[in-house]
C-alpha positions as MATLAB code, in Angstrom:
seq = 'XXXXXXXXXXXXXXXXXXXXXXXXXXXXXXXXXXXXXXXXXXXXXXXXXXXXXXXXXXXXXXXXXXXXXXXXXXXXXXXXXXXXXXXXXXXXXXXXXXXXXXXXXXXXXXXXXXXXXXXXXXXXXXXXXXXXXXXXXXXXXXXXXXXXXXXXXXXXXXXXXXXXXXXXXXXXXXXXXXXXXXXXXXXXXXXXXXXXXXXXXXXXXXXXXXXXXXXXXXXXXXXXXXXXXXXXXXXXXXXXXXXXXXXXXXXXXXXXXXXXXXXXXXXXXXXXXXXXXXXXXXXXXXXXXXXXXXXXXXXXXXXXXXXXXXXXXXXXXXXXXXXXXX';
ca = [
     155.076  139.637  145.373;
     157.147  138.925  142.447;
     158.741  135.124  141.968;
     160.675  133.545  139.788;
     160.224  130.568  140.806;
     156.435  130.301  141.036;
     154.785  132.011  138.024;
     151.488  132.557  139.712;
     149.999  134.843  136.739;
     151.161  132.312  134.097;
     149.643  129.013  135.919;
     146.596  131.241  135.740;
     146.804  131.762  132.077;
     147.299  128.369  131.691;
     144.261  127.274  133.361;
     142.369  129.828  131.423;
     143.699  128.345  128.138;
     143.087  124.665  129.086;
     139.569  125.756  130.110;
     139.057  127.876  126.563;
     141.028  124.188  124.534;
     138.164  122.641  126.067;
     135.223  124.217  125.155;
     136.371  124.586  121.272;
     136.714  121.107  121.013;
     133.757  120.622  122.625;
     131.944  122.913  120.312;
     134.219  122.047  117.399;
     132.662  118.552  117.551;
     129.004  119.654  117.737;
     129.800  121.584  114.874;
     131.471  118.613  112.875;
     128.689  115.840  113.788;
     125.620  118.289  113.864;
     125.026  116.677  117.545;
     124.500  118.431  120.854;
     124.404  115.259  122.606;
     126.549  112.331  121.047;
     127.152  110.104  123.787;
     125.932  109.191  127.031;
     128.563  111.665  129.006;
     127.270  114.784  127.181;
     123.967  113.999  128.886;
     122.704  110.648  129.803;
     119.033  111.027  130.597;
     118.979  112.737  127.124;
     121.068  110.095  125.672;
     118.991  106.830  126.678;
     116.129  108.840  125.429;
     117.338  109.376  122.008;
     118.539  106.063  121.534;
     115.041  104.283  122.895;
     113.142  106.437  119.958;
     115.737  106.103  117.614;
     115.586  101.721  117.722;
     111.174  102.656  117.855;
     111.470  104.839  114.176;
     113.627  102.101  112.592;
     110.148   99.139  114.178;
     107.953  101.592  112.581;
     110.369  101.482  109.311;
     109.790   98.061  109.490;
     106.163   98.346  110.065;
     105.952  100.465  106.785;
     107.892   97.907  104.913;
     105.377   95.205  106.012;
     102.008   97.630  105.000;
     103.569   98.330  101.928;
     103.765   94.526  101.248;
     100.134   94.052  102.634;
      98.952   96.719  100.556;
     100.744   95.492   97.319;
      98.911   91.940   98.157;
      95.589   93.664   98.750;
      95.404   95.683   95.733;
      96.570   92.875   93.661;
      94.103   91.122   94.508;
      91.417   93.395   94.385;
      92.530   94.143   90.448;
      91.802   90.621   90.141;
      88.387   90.793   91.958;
      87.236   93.498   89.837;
      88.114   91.699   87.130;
      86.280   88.825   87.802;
      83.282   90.811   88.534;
      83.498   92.231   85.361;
      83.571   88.484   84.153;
      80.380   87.418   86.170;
      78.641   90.343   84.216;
      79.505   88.677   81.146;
      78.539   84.870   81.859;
      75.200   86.379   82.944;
      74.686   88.348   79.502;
      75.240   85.340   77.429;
      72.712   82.948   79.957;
      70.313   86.147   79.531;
      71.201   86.115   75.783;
      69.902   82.365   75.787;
      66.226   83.126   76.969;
      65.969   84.061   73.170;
      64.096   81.566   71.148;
      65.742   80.206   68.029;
      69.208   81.176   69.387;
      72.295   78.880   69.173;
      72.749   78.080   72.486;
      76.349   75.726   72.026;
      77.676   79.072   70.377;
      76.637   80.636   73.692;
      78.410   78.024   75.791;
      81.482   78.237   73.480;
      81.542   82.202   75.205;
      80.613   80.727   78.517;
      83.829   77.907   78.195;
      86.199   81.224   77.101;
      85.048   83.305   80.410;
      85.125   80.601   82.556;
      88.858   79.567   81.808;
      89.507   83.377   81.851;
      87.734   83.251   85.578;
      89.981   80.301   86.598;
      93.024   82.184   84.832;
      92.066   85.754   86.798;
      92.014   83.722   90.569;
      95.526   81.723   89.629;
      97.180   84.653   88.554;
      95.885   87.057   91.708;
      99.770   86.351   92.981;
     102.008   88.715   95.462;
     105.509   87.022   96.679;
     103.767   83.819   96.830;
     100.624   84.764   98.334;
      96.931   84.988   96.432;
      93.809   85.279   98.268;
      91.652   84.086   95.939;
      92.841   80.595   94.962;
      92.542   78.357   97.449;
      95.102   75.292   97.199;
      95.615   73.310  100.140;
      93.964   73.059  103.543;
      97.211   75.484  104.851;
      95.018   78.253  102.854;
      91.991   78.285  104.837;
      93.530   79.851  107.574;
      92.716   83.872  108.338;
      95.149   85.911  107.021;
      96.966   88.780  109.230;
      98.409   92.222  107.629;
     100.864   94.017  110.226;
      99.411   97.728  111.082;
     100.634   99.628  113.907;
     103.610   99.450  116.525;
     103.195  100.385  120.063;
     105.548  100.641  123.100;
     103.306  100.270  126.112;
     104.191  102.324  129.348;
     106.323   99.155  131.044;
     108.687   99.430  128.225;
     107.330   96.303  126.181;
     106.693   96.398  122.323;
     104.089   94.898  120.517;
     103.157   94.874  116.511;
      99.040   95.013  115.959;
      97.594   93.152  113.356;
      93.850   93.305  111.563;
      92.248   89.752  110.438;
      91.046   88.932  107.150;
      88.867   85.647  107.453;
      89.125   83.481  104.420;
      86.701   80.588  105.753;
      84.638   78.929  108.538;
      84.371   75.231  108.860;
      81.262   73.194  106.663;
      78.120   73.152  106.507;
      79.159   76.476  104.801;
      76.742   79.576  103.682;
      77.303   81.868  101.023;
      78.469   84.386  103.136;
      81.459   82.364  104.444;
      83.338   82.012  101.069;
      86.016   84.520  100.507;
      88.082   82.169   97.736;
      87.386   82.328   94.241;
      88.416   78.980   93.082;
      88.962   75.853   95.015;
      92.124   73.719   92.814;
      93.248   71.162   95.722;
      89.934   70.828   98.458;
      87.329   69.896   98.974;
      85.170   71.872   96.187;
      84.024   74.229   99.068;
      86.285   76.812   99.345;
      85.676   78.728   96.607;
      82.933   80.896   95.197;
      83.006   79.855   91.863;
      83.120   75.896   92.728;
      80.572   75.824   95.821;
      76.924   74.642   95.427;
      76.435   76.606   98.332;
      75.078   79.673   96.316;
      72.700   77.291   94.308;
      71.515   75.446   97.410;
      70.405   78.894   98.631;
      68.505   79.895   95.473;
      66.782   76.518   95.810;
      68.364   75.830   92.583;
      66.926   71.975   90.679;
      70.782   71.291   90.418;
      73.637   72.473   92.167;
      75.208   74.401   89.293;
      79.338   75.670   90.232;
      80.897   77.858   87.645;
      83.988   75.848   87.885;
      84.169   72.148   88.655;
      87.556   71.063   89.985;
      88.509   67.811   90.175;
      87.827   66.823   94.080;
      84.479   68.659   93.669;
      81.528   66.391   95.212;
      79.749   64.254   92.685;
      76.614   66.255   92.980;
      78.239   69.419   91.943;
      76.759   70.320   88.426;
      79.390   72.460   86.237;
      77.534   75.666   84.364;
      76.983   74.737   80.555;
      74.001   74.968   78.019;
      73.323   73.562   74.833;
      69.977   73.042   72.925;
      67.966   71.307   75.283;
      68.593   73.731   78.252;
      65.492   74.961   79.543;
      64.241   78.334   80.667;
      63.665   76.586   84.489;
      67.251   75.358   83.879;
      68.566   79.040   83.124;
      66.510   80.748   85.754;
      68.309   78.751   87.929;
      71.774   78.952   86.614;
      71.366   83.435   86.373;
      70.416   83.109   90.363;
      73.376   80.842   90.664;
      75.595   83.309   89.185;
      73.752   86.179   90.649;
      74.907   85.389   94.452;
      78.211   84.332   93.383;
      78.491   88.045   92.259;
      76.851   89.078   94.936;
      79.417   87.849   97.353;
      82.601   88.497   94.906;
      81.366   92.301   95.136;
      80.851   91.645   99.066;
      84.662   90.277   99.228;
      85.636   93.432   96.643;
      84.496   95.751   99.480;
      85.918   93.667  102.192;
      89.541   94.367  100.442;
      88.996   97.667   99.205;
      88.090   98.439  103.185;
      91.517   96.734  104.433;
      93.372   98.159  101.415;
      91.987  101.538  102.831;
      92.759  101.299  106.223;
      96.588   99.528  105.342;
      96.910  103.081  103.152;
      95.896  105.139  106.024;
      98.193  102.887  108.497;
     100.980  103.839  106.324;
     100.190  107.699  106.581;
     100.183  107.685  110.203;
     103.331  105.111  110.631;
     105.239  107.487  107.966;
     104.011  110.938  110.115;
     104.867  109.224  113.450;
     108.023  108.289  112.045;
     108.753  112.105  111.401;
     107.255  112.878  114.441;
     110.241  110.987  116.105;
     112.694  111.754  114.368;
     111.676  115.205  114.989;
     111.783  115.059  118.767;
     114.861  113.034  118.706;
     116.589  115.805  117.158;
     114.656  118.658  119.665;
     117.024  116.771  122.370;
     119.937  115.810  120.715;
     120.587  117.949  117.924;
     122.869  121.167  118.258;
     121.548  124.505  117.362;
     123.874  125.681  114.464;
     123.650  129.141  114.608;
     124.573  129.425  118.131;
     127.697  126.562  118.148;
     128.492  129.123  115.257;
     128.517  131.404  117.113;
     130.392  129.822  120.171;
     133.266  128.682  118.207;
     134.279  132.249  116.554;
     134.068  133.755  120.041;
     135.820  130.671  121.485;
     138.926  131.287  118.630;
     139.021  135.043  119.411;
     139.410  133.917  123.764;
     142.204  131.227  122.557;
     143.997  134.001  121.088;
     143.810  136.100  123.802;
     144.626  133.131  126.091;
     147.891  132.431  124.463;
     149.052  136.193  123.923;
     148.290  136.060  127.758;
     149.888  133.469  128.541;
     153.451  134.487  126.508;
     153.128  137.516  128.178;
     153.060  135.831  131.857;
     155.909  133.335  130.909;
     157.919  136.875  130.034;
     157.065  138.442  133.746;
     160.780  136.306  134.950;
     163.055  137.602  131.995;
     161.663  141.087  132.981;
     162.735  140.478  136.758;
     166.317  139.118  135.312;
     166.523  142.498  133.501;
     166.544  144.384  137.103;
     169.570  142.606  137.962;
     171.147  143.476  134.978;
     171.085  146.812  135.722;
];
């Protein structure tokens, strides 16, 4: 039945056309923002998803930011170690060098004077945005020092940051083995392997020789220095001295080359994780280019049609006028 009244075929092509307005926005926008899923009505399971891993990648940002500032700290101060080291070598040439008889020994100390400030110069200047591992200052120092290395979201939903340790000290009577410091410029004397008689206490040493003497150092410390009169007993037991100061400066040079390691493989996985994320984020959320393409030419083509249908629906009444007419 034919009605001019009720235009059943062009409420259908209206429908059709809403329904076809629709989807090309819909697909117009994935198009324009590169996003399947953009909000929580497009898909909400999806959605919360997304959004949980997206506020996880920028933590392990974070994390990155705070290895890369641990690892700038550890390799500064493992340039200064190995220059230190390189130090040590020399102060025990020039005590060897002073075994020789007839040899001006005060000209050897002059060298010894020059590498020691150079020492206490190296450990002062071991400096990263106010931190340096190697010259203890005040008793705030002696505490272990953290360096930020993974971030994990446990299964309840709960974040934590992990951390590795680096101990610095343990509390007197202290061994060799305990001192990480280099210098000790506002303690005790103790806290440093160049100022502890700790090293010559082990060697059984006549005097507790220190290669630096700071100024709170105990009154039995006995600061490295020859002249004439220096013995051979006196140098055997200075070069032992020296010898396990080295000894543990190249045990602490491992101990930071180790961390500095690990921090540089912490970053690796933190930076692949992060792509890792951002990868599966996008699996979920991300709209598939070729095929919105696709959808949005064939989507123009069925407006088209829509609307020539339509016009030709909303002409069905003039058609039944034109019966009338004749």
């Amino acid at each position: 039945m034919s009605s001019i009244i009720t235009n059943n075929a062009a409420i259908a092509a209206l429908q059709s056309l809403r329904s076809v307005n629709a989807s090309l926005s819909g697909t117009q926008q994935h198009v324009s923002s590169g996003l399947r899923i953009e909000k929580a009505a497009d898909n909400a399971a999806y959605w919360a998803i997304a959004t949980t891993m997206r506020s996880d990648d920028r933590a392990l940002s974070a994390v990155q930011d705070a290895l890369g500032l641990s690892g700038a700290v550890l390799d500064t101060t493992y340039t200064a170690i190995a220059s230190s080291i390189d130090l040590m070598s020399e102060v025990k040439a020039k005590l060897v060098a002073a075994y020789e008889d007839g040899v001006d020994k005060t000209k050897i100390n002059e060298d010894l004077t020059q590498l020691k400030q150079q020492l206490q110069s190296t450990s002062d200047s071991a400096s990263f945005n106010g931190q340096n591992w190697l010259s203890w200052n005040s008793a705030a120092d002696s505490a272990d020092k953290s360096i930020p290395a993974y971030f994990i979201r446990n299964s309840d939903g709960t974040v934590r940051v992990g951390t590795v340790s680096y101990p610095i000290n343990t509390p007197p009577p202290r061994t060799s083995t305990d001192v990480q410091y280099f210098v000790d410029n506002g303690g005790s004397g103790e806290y440093g392997i160049l100022s502890t008689e700790a090293f010559a206490v082990e060697v059984g040493s006549a005097k507790n020789y220190v290669v630096l003497k700071g100024a709170t150092a105990p009154a039995t410390a006995v600061e490295l220095a020859i002249d004439n009169s220096t013995t051979h007993e006196e140098l055997d037991d200075m070069l032992a001295t020296v010898e396990g100061m080295t000894k543990q400066m190249t045990a602490v040079a491992s101990t930071i080359g180790s961390l500095s390691k690990g921090v540089g493989m912490s970053m690796d996985f933190a930076h692949d994780l992060s792509d890792s994320v951002e990868s599966g984020v996008g699996r979920l959320v991300d709209a598939d280019m070729e095929d919105e393409s696709s959808k949005l030419t064939a989507l123009q083509t069925q407006q088209q049609l829509a609307i020539q249908s339509l016009s030709i629906a909303n002409s069905a009444p003039q058609n039944l006028m034109s019966l009338f007419r004749s």
